[in-house]
C-alpha positions as CSV (number, residue, x, y, z in Angstrom):
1,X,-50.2,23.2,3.6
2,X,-52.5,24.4,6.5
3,X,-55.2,22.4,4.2
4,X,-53.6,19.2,4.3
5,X,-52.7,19.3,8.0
6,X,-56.3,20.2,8.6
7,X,-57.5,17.5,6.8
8,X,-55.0,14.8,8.7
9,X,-56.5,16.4,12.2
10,X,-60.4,15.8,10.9
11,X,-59.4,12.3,9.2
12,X,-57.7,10.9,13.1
13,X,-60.8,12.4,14.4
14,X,-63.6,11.4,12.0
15,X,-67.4,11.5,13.2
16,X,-66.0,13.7,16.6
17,X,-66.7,17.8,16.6
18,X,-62.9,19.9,16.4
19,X,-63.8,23.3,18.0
20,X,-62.7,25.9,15.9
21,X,-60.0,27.3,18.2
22,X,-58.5,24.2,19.0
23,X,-58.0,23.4,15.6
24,X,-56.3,27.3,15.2
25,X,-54.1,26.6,17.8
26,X,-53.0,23.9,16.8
27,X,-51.9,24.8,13.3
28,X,-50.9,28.1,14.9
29,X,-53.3,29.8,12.1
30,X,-56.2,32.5,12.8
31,X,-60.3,31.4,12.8
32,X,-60.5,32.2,9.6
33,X,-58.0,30.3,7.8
34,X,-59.1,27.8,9.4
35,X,-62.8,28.6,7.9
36,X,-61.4,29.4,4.7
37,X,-59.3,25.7,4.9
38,X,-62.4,23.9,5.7
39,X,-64.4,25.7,2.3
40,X,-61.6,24.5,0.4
41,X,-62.0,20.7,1.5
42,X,-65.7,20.8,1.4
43,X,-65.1,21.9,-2.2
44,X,-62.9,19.2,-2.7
45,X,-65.6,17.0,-1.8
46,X,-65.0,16.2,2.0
47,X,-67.9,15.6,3.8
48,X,-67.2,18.2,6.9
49,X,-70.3,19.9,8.7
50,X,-70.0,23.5,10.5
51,X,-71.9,23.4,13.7
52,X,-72.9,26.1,15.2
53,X,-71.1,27.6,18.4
54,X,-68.9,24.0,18.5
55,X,-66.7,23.6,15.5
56,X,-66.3,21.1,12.8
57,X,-67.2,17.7,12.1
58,X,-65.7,15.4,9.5
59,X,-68.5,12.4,8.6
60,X,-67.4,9.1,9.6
61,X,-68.7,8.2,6.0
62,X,-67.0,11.2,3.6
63,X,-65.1,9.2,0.6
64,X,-63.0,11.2,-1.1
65,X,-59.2,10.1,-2.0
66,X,-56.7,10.8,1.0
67,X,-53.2,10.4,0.9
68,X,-53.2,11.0,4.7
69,X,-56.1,8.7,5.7
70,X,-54.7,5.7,3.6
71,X,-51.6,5.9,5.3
72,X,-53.9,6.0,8.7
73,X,-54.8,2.3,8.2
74,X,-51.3,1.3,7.2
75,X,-48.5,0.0,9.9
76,X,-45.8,2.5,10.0
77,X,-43.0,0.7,8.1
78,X,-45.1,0.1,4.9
79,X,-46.5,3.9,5.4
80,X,-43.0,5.0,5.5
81,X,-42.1,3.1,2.1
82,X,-45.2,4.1,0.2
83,X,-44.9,7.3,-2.0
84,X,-49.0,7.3,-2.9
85,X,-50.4,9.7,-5.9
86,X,-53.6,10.7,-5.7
87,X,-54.5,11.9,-9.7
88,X,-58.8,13.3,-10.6
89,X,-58.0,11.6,-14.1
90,X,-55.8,9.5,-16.0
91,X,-56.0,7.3,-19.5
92,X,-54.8,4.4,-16.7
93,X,-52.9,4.0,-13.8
94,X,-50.8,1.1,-14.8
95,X,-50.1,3.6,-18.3
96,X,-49.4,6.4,-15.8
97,X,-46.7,4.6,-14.1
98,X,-44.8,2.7,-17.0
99,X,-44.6,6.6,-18.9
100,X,-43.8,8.5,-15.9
101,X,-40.1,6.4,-15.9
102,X,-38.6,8.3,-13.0
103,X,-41.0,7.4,-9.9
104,X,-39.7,5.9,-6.8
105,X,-40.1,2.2,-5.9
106,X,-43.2,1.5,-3.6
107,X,-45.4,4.4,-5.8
108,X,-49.0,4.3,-5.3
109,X,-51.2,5.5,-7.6
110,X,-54.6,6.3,-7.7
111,X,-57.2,7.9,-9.9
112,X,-60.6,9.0,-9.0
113,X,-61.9,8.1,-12.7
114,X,-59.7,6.5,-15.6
115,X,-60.8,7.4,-19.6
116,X,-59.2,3.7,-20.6
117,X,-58.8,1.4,-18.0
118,X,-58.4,-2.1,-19.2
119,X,-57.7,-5.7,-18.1
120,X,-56.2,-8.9,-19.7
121,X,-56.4,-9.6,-23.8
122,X,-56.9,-5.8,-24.0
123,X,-60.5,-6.0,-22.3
124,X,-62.1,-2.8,-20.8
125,X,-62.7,-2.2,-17.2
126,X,-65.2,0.0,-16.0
127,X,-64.1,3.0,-14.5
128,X,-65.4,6.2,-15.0
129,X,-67.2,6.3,-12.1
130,X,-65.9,8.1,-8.7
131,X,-67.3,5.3,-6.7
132,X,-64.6,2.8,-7.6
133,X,-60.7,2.2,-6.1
134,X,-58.8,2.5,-9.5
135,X,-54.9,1.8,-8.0
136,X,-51.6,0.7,-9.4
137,X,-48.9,-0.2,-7.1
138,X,-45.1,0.7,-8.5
139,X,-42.5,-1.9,-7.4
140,X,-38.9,-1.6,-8.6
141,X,-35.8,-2.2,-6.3
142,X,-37.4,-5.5,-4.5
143,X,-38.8,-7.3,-6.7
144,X,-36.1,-10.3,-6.2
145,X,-38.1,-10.7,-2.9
146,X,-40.9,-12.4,-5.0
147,X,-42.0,-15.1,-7.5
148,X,-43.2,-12.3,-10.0
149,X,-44.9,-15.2,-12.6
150,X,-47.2,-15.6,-9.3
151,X,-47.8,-11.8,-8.3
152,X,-51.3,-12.1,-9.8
153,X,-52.2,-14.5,-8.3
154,X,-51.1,-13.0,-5.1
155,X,-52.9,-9.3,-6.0
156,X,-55.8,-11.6,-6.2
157,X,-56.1,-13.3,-3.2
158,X,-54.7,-9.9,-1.5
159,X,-58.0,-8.6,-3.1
160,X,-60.1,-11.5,-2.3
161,X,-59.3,-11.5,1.5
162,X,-59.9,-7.7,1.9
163,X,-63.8,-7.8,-0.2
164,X,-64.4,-11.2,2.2
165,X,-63.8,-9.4,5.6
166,X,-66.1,-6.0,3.8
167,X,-68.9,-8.7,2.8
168,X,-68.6,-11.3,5.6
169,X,-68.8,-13.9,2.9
170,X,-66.6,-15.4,0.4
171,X,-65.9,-14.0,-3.1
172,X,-64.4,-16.5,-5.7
173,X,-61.8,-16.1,-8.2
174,X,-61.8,-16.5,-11.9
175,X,-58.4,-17.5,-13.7
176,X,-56.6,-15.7,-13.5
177,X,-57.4,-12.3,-11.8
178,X,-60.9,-11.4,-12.0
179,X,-62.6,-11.4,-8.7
180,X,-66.5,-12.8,-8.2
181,X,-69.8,-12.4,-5.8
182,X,-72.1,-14.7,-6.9
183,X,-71.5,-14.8,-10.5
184,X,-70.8,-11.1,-11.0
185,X,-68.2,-9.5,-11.5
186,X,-66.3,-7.4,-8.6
187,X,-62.9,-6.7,-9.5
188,X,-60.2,-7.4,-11.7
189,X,-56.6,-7.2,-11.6
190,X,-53.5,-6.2,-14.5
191,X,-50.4,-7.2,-13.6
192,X,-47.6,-5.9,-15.9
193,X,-43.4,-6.0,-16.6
194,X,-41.1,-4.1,-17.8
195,X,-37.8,-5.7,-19.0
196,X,-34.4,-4.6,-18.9
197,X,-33.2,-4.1,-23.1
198,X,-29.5,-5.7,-22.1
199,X,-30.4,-7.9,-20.0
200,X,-33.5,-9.2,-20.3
201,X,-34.3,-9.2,-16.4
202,X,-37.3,-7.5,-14.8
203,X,-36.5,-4.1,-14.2
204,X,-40.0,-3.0,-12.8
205,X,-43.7,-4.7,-11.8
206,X,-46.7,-2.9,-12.1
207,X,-49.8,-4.0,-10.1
208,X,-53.3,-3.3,-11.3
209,X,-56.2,-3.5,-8.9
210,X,-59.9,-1.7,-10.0
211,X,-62.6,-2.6,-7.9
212,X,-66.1,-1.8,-7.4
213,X,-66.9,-0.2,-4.3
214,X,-69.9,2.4,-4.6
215,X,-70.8,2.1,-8.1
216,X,-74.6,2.4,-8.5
217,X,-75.0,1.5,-11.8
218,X,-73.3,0.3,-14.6
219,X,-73.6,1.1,-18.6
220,X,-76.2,-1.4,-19.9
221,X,-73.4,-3.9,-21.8
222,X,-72.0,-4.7,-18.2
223,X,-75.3,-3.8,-16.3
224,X,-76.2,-8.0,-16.3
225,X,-72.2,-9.2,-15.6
226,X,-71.0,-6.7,-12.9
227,X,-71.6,-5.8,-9.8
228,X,-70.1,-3.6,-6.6
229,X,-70.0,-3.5,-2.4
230,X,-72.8,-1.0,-2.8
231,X,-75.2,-3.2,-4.8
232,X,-74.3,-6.1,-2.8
233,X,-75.1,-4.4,0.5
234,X,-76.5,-1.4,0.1
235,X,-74.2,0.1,2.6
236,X,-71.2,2.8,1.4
237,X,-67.7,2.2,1.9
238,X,-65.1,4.4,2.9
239,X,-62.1,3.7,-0.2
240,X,-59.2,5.0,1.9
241,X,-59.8,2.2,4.5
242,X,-59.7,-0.3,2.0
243,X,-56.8,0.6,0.0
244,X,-54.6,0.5,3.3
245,X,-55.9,-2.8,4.3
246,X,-55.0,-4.1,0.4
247,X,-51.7,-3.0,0.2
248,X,-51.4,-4.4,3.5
249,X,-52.5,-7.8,2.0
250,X,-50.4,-7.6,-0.9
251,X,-47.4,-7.2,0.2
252,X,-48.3,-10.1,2.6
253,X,-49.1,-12.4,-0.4
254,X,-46.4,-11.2,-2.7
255,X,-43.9,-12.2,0.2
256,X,-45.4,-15.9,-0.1
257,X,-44.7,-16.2,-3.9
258,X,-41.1,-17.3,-2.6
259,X,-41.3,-18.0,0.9
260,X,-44.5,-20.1,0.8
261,X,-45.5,-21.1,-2.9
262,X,-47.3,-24.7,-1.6
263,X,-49.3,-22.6,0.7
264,X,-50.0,-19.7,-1.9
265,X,-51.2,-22.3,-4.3
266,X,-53.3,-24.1,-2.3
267,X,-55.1,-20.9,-0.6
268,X,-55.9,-19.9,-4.4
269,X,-57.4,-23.0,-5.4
270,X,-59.3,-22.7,-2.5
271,X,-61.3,-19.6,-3.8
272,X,-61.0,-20.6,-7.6
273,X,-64.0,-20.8,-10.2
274,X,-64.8,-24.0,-11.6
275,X,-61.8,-26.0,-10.1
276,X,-62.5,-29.5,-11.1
277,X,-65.6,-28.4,-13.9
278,X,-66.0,-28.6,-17.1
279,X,-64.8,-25.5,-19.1
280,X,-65.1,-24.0,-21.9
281,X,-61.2,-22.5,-23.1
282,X,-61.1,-19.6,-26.2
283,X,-57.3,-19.3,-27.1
284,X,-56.8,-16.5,-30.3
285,X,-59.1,-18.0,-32.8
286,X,-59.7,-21.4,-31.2
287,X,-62.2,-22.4,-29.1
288,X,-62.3,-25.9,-27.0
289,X,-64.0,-27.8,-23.9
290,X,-61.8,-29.3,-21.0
291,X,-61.8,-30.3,-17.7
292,X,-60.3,-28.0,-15.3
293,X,-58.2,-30.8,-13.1
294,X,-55.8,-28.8,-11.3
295,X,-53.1,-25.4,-10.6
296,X,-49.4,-25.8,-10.9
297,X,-46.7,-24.5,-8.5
298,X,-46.1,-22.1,-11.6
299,X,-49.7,-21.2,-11.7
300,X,-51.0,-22.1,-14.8
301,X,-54.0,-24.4,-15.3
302,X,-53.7,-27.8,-15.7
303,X,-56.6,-29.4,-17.9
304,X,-57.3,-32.8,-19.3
305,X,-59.1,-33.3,-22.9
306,X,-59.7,-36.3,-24.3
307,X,-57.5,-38.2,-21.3
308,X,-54.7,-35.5,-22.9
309,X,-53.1,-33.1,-20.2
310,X,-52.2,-29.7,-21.3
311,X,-51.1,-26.9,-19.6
312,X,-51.7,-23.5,-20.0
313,X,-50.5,-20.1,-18.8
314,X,-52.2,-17.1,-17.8
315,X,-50.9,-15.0,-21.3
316,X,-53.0,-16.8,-23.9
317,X,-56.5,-18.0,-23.1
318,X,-59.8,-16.5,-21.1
319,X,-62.0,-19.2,-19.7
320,X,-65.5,-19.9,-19.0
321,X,-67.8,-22.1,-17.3
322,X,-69.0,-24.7,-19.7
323,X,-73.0,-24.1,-21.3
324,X,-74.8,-27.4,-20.7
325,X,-77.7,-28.1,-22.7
């Protein structure tokens, strides 16, 4: 325990020197557990420097997974609800939560690497690296409180706000969760149910988010299609900052799914990918051009081919812009 309040000291005073009896006193412990507490987080990853004759210094710029330093750049009432996981491995999060039945509503998880992360139509996501944020968000007891048909359209525009503020430029999104930088890929998003057997309501949402934050390189299949903060900017991110000010912006957008849907709509179709372009649609073994007119309140594309409107809904088709010759 003496670890973890350590490491909540350090984390409220990153990039400032602790002296070594403050910090004792404090946690009412001796020098030397607080020396041998310090080893322990170093070895766990945490950036901290010993200086000589003045204490300890955890770097402004240390990245490792922190319950306590997510829940720093949260507002108190969300903190408060959020019961966050931090896991070194897991198949998925979004598998973790649906087979771990039992966890509270408002569960966090993250993982600092997962063996099979995925995305929509059973696509892989890249995530084996330790640079990325690889999250799933738990919601059970409120969900009544939104439009779920729309939540991935709100985890995406959650996302999108968040990357815009770290890049000071726009990203773009690409029906219906994916998240873009000039044409590469940044982030996607899984958004998934689980229904009641009796009857038939939603007893539980699961929300997806895997990001690229200081991925260096990619294998070579992606290498040409994907893309991260760090290769953008050439600057590292701190993770624990940016997962506090996401859920922040999700549960803001999720909220608009039923209080504000007009506005939700129209702040997506703002950032969307080939809104009013020709595109080319592959549903199962088919495989069509259309023009991408328009988003309904519901979410789903509207498209015109051959002066026909169809609509379409995020469960069934991948899109792409149209190859002109």
């Amino acid at each position: 325990m003496s670890k973890e309040k350590l490491l909540k000291i350090l984390e409220e005073s990153k990039g400032t020197i602790l002296s070594g009896n403050a910090l004792a006193e404090e946690l009412s412990i001796s020098r030397n557990a607080v020396w041998k507490a310090v080893n322990a987080l170093k070895n766990e990853g945490h950036d901290i420097q010993s200086i000589k004759n003045k204490g300890y210094l955890l770097s402004s710029r240390s990245d490792v997974l922190s319950d306590s330093e997510i829940r720093m750049n949260l507002n108190k009432d969300l903190s408060e609800k959020l019961n966050i996981i931090v896991l070194s491995e897991a198949p998925s999060t979004n598998s973790y939560l649906k087979e771990n039945k039992d966890l509270a509503n408002n569960t966090l998880v993250l993982a600092k690497t997962q063996t099979q992360g995925r995305g929509r139509l059973g696509k892989s996501f890249h995530s084996t690296d330790q640079g990325g944020i690889y999250m799933s968000l738990l919601k059970t007891e409120d969900i009544a409180k939104y439009d779920t048909g729309l939540a991935t359209l709100a985890a995406a525009l959650a996302v999108s706000e968040v990357l815009d503020g770290l890049l000071e430029e726009e990203t773009r999104i690409k029906w219906v969760n994916d998240i873009y930088h000039n044409g590469y890929k940044l982030a996607g998003i899984l958004t998934e149910g689980t229904l009641e057997f009796e009857t038939g309501s939603l007893s539980a949402l699961i929300i997806g988010i895997g990001i690229n934050i200081n991925t260096e390189d990619f294998p070579s299949e992606i290498q040409d299609i994907a893309t991260s903060l760090y290769r953008i900017t050439g600057r590292k991110f701190v993770r624990n900052r940016i997962i506090g000010e996401i859920i922040s912006a999700l549960e803001k957008y999720l909220l608009m799914t039923k209080k504000d849907k007009i506005s939700l709509i129209r702040l997506y179709k703002e950032k969307m990918l080939y809104l009013g372009e020709e595109i080319t649609i592959r549903r199962g073994n088919e495989e069509f051009t259309a023009h991408l007119s328009d988003l309904n309140e519901e979410g789903h594309l509207i498209l015109k081919k051959n002066n026909e409107i169809m609509i379409l809904n995020s469960g069934e088709i991948s899109i792409r812009k149209r190859e002109l010759l």
